[in-house]
N, C-alpha and C positions, 0 to 999 in steps of 0.2 A: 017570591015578591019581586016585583017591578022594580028598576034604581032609574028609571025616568026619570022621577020625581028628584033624584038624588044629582042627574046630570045638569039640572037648573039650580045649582049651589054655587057653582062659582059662579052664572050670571048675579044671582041675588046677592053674594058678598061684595062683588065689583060695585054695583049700584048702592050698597051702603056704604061700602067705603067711599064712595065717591061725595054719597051725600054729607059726610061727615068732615068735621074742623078739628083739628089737634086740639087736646084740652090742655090746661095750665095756660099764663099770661104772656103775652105775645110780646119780645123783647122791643125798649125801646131805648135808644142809647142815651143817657143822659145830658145835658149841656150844661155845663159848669159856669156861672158864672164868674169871668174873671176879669182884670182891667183892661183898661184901653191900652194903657203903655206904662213902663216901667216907672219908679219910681228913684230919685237921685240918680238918674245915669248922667253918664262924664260923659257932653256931648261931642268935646274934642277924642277926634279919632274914630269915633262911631258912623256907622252907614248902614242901611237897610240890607238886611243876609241874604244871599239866594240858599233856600234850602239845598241846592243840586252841590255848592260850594263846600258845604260843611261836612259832605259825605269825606271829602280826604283833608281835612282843614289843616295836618300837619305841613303840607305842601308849601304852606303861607309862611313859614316858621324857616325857610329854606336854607334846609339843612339834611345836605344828603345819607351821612351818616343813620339818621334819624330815620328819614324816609325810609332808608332800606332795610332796619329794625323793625319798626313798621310790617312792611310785606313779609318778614319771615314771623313776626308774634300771628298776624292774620292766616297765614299757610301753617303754623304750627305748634301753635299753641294750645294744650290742653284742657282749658276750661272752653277754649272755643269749639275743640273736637266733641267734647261731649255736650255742648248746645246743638250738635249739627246730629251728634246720635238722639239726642231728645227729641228732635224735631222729624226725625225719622219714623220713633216710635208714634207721634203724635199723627202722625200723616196714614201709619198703618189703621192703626185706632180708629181713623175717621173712612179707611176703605172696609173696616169690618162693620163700622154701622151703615155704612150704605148698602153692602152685600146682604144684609138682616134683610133687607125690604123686600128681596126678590126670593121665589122657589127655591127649594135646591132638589137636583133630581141624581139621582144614583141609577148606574146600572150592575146589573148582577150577571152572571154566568156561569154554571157548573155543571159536573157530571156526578156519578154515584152508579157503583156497581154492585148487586147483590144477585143470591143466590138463593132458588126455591126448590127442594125435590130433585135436584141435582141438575135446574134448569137455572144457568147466571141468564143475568139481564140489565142492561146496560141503562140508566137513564140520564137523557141531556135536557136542563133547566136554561133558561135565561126570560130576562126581564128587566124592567123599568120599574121603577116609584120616585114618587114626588111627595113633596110636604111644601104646602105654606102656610104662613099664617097672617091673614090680611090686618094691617094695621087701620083698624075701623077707628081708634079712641088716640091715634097720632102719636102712642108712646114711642113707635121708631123713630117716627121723625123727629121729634124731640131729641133722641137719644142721637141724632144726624146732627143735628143743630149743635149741641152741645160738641161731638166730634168737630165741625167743622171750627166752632169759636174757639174750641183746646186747640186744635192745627194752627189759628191767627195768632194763639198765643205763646204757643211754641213760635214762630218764625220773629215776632216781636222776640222775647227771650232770647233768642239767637241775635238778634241785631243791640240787643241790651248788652250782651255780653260782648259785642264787640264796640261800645261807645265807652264800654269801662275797663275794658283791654286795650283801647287805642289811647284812653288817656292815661292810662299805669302806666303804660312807655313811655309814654313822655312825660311824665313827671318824674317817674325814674331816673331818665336820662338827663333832666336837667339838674333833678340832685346828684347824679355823678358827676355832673361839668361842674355843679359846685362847690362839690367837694375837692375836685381836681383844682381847682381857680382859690381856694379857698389853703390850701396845700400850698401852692404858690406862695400865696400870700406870705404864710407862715414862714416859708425858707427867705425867703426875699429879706424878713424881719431879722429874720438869724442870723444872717449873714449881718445886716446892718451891726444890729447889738455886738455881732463878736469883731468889727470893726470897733465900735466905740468902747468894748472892754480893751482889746490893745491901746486903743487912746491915752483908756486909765492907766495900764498897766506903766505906760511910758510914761507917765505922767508920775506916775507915784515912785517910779525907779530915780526921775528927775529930784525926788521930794519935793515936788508941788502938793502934792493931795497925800493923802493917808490913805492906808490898806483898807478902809471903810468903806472907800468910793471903788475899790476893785470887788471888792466883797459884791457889792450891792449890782454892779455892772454883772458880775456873775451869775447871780441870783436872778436879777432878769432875762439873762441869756437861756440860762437852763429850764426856766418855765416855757418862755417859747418854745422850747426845744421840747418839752412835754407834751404840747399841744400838736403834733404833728403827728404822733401812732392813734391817736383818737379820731383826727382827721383821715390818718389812711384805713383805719375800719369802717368810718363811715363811708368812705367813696369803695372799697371792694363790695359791700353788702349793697352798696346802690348799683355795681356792675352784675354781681349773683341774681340779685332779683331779675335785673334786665335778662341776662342769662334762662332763667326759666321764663318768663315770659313769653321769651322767643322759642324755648322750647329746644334750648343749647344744655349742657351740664354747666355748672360752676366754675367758673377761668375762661371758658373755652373764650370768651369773647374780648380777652385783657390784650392782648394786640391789636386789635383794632381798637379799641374805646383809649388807648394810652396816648397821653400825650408826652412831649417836650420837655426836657428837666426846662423850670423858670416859666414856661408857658402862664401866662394869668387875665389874660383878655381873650374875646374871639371863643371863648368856647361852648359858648352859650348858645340857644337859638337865635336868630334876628327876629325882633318883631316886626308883625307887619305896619306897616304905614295907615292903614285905619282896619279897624276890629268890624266883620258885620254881628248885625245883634239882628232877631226876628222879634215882632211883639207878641205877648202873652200867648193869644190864639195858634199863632202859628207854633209854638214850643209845644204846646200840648198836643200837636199834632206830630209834631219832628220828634218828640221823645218816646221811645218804644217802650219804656217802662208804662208810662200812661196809658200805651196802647193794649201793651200786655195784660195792666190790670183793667179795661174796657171788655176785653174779650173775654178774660175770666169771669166776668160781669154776665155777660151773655149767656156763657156757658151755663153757671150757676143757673141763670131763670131759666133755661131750656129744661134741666132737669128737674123744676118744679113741676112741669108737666108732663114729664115721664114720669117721675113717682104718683101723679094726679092718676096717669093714664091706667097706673097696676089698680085702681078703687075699682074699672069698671071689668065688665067681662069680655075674655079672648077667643078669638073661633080660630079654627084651624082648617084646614082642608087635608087631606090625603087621598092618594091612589097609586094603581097599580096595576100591570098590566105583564102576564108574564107566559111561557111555550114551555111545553113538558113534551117531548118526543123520546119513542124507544131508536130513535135512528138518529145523526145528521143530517141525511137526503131525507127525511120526511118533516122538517122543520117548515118548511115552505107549503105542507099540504096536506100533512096526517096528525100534526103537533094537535094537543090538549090546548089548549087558549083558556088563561083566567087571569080574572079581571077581577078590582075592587074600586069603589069609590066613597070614601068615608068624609063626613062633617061633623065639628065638633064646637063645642063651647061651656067656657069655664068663665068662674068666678067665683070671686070671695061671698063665703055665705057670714061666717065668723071667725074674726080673727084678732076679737079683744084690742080694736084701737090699733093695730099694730099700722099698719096700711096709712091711715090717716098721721098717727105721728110722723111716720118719715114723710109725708107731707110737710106736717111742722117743721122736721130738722132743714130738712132743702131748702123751703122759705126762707129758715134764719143764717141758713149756709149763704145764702140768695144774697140776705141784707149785711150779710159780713164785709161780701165782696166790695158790695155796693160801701159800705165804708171804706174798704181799701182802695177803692178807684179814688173816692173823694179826700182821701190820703196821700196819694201819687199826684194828683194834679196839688195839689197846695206844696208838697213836698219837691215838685218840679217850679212853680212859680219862685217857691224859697229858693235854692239852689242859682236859680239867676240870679234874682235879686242881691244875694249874699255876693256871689263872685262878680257882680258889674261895681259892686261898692269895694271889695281888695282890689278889684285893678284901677280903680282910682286912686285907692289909698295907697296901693304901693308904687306908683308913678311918683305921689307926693314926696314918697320917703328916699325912692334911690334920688330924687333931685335935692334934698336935704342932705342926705350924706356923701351925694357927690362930691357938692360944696364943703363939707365936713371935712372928707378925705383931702382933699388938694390943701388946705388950710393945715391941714396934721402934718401932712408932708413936707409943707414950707417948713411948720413950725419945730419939727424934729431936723431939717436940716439944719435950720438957725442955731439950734440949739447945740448940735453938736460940734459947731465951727466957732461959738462962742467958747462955750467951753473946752475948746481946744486951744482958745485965747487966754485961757485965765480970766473973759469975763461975768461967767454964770458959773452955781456952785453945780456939784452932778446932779442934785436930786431934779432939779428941772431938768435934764439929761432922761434921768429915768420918766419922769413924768409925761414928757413929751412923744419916747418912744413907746410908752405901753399905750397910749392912747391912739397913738399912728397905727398898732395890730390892732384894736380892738375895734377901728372905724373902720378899716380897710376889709375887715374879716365882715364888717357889721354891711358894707359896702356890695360885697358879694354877693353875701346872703340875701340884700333889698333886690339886686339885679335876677335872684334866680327867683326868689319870689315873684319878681313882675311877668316873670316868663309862664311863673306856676297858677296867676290868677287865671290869666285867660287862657291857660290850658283847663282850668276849672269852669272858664266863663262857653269855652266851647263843650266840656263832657255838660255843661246843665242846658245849652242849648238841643243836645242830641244830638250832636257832631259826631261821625264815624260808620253813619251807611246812610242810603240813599233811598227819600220815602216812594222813587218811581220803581222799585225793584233791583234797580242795580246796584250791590251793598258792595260795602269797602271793601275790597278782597284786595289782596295782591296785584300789581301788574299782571303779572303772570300764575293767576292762584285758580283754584279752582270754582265753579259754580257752585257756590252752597245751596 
């Protein structure tokens, strides 16, 4: 039989494949309706964002400490290490379905020696074969498409995980400044009170007052004095986390992050002199989670059309071409020469619905996404919204309790120099000084708040990599 006929197989499948369109729905990216501009923002201090600025936005906060915390969480950190191994796999995944679309050709070579009637004889083989299988019904490409949108959503996820690693540092760090500044506080009080307890004590040795008023000076002093092992777990657990974040052990990082015995101002970040903000559209651009769950988006509908593509039927092509010689020297001009050329084609005849449902599931897999995208973009618009409304409100409040404190501080001084007169009784004494810890601590806590809104008002912007490709890495880090 003739294989003419059979050598016009691969024109014929080229020219259907050619003629043919991938089947399943052709992705198209959604567009969210969202507002024009924010809602209640504090227009003091605000100015329009360059996105290229918020790729390293701690820089504003200038604080070199910080920064250079910063470059070793970004060089070392292990949730960042394995976004980078994720993205890795994601990027293989997407070269094995591009490699799907083409041939693959093997070559073979061997010997074999046997023996007939006491005549050996030596035989030497080699050869080629090929296999494709032309994608006539678009399920590779699909299965391409969906690689390609898992690789965008990997490399998002990678810069996701570093807008949420760039703001754990610093939120970290300013809870250990304010635990540090907060500690302060605390001994600052101590010392006051055990001042005003000798007050008493002289006082009552004088017989001016009764042991009541030492009692009660005591009692205040030794609460204070409680409150400071609670305030120093709070500030190590804020230095331990920082510690792994950077990707250090536990301690390793308490000489440098230590301050000054009495230190209580200055330890905090500076803020900047005005805040930028971008509007709605641009967030949902700048935020890689949005982007992430976009591309997951895509993904999903590509694979409704790979699973469409397994309904219809698959051709394949083979051949082969191969030398059988009883020599070496006669491979070039005595060799056997054999050849094959085969076509094939397959398809579901029955298969009980099976086929079509996973159609069904991918669709609903399709529309899941599809609510999770429209989940992240409402979840990114909240996120601003929420943090442009604390950082007004906590400007409110450390200027509230500014005023607070400086008025406690008169008023406890007053107090204690009266009643070192014999004008006031002690209980205004005590009253005056618990209130002076309790503003002063309350004081703290609104300044490291203010620091922590728009560390929140920059992670919901998307602050910490750069949407032109150049992400936040290290001064000196490497290409991810």
């Amino acid at each position: 039989m003739s294989i003419e006929p059979l050598r016009r197989v691969p024109v014929l499948m080229a020219c259907l494949l050619a003629a043919c369109a991938s089947v399943g729905p052709d992705y198209r990216a959604p567009q969210p309706v969202v507002p024009a501009v924010w809602q209640s923002v504090p227009v003091e201090g605000m100015r329009q964002a360059d996105p290229q600025a918020l790729a390293r936005w701690w820089t504003q906060l200038a604080d070199p400490q910080l920064s250079a915390l910063m470059d070793e969480a970004l060089e070392a950190n292990p949730d960042l290490k394995s976004a980078r191994a994720a993205l890795r796999a994601a990027r293989g995944s997407r070269d094995l379905a591009s490699a799907r679309r083409f041939p693959t050709l093997n070559v073979s070579a061997g010997t074999s020696r046997s023996s007939a009637l006491g005549a050996a004889r030596t035989l030497y083989e080699a050869g080629f074969d090929a296999a494709w299988e032309p994608d006539v019904f678009g399920g590779t490409r699909r299965a391409l498409e969906a690689a390609e949108a898992d690789l965008d959503a990997g490399l998002a996820d990678l810069h996701a995980t570093q807008v949420s690693l760039t703001a754990e540092v610093a939120l970290n760090y300013v809870e250990l400044r304010a635990f540090q500044a907060r500690l302060a506080i605390a001994r600052d009080n101590l010392a006051s009170q055990s001042e005003t307890l000798q007050i008493t004590d002289w006082r009552a040795q004088a017989g001016l007052v009764g042991s009541l008023d030492v009692e009660q000076a005591r009692s205040n002093r030794e609460t204070t004095r409680a409150v400071i092992p609670s305030l120093d777990t709070g500030r190590a657990e804020a230095e331990h986390r920082l510690a792994l974040l950077t990707g250090h052990t536990p301690g390793s990082l308490h000489e440098r992050l230590v301050v000054a015995e009495g230190v209580r101002s200055g330890l905090l970040p500076q803020l900047p002199e005005a805040t930028g903000l971008l509007i709605p559209a641009e967030v949902l651009r700048q935020r890689p989670d949005v982007r992430a769950a976009e591309r997951r988006l895509a993904a999903e509908t590509a694979r409704v059309g790979q699973a469409e593509a397994a309904l219809y039927p698959s051709f394949s092509l083979s051949g082969s071409i191969g030398l059988q010689a009883l020599g070496l020297s006669t491979f070039s001009g005595g060799g056997q020469v054999a050849r094959s050329l085969a076509a094939a084609v397959s398809g579901p005849l029955f298969d009980a619905g099976r086929l079509r449902a996973q159609v069904e599931v991918q669709d609903a897999v399709r529309e899941q996404q599809l609510a999770a995208y429209e989940k992240a973009v409402l979840t990114a618009l909240e996120d601003v919204q929420n943090a442009l409304v604390a950082l007004a409100n906590s400007r409110q409040r450390r200027e509230a309790l500014a005023s607070a404190a400086e008025a406690a501080r008169n008023a406890a001084l007053l107090a204690r120099y009266q009643y070192a007169s014999g004008l006031i009784d002690f209980q205004t004494v005590l009253t005056t000084e618990r209130s002076l810890l309790s503003i002063e601590d309350s004081l703290a806590s609104a300044e490291a708040e203010r620091v922590t809104a728009l560390i929140q008002l920059y992670k919901a912007l998307g602050g910490g990599w750069s949407a032109d490709g150049s992400e936040a890495a290290p001064q000196s880090g490497k290409d991810t």
